[in-house]
C-alpha positions in Angstrom: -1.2 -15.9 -5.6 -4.9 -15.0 -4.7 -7.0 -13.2 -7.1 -9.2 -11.6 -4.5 -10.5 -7.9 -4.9 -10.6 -5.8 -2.1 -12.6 -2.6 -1.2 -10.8 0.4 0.1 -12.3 0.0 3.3 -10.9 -3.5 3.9 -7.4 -2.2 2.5 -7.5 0.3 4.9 -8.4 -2.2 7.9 -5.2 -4.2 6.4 -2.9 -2.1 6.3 -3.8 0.0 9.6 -4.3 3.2 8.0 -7.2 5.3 7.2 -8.7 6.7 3.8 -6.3 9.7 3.8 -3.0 8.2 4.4 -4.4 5.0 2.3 -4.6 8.2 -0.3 -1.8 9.7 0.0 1.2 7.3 0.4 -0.2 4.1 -0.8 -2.0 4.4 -4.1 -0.9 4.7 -7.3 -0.7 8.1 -9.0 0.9 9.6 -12.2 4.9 10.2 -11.8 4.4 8.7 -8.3 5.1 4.7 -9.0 6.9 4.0 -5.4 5.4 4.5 -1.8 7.6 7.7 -0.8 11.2 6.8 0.4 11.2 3.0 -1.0 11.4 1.1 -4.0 8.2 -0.1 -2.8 5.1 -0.3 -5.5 2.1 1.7 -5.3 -1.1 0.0 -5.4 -2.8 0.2 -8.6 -7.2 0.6 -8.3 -9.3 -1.9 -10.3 -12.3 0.1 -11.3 -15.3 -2.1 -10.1 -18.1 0.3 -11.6 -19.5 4.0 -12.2 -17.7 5.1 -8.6 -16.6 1.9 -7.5 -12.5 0.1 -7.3 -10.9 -2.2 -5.4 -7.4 -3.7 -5.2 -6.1 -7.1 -5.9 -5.0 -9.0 -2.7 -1.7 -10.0 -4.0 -0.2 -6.8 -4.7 -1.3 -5.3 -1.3 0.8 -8.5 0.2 3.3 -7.3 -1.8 3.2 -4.3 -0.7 2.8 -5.4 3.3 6.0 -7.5 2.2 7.8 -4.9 0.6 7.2 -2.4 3.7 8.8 -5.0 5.6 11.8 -5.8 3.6 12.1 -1.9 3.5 11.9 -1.4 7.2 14.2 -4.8 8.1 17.1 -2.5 5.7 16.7 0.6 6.7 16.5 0.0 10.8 15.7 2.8 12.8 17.9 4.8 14.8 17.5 4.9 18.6 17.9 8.0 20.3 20.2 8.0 23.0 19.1 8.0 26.5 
């Protein structure tokens, strides 16, 4: 387990997203615990300063994991050709 705190930006860069979508379907808000559509854990800020956070490293592995687990049980259906 790594105790590294990331910025937002290098969150985003992680987990391929932008600030937006970072906002809206990964973060942690009130009455919204889980990512939407999984049991997945939303990512909890660590305030840094004044206007600053950042997140700890491990939970957004375990949320990369998570996504993964999620995906692998859920597969996607193919459309027929």
């Amino acid at each position: 387990m790594s105790n590294y705190i990331l910025r937002r930006r290098h969150v985003c860069e992680r987990l391929g997203v932008g600030n937006t979508v970072f906002h809206e379907k990964f973060v942690y808000r009130e009455g919204e615990e889980f990512v939407l559509g999984t049991n997945v854990p939303r990512l909890q800020p660590v305030p840094l300063g004044l206007r600053s956070v950042g997140y700890f490293s491990d939970e957004i592995d375990a949320l990369i994991e998570g996504m993964r687990r999620w995906r692998d049980a859920n597969p996607r259906r193919r459309a027929s050709a």
